[in-house]
C-alpha positions, 0 to 999 in steps of 0.5 A: 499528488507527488510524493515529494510535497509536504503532505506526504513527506512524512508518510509511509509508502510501500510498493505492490511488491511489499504488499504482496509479501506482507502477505504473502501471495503473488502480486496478481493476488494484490492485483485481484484484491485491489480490483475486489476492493479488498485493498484501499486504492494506492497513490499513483504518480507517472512514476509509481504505485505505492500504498500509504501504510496507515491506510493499509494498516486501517483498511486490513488491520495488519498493524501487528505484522507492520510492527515487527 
């Protein structure tokens, strides 16, 4: 689904580099994790690999580290 319809315009999305330093690993480790299914499965365009911030918040109760 592109990322410009109306569904996710008002969405949060953030890429695998942000994940990873939310973290505070490499990007091999969210790469590890996602194929452990530790993370929930990103939004994939042509173009782009990004994570909706309320799934991520929900699957890894990271709200606390999100809100600063």
């Amino acid at each position: 689904m592109p990322y410009g319809t109306a569904k996710n315009r008002d969405k949060k999305f953030i890429s695998k580099r942000q994940v990873a330093e939310l973290f505070g690993v490499s990007t091999h480790t969210i790469d590890c994790w996602l194929h452990d299914g530790k993370l929930p499965e990103p939004e994939r365009t042509v173009l782009w690999t990004r994570w909706d911030c309320e799934k991520l918040i929900g699957r890894t109760r990271l709200k606390s580290r999100l809100d600063r």
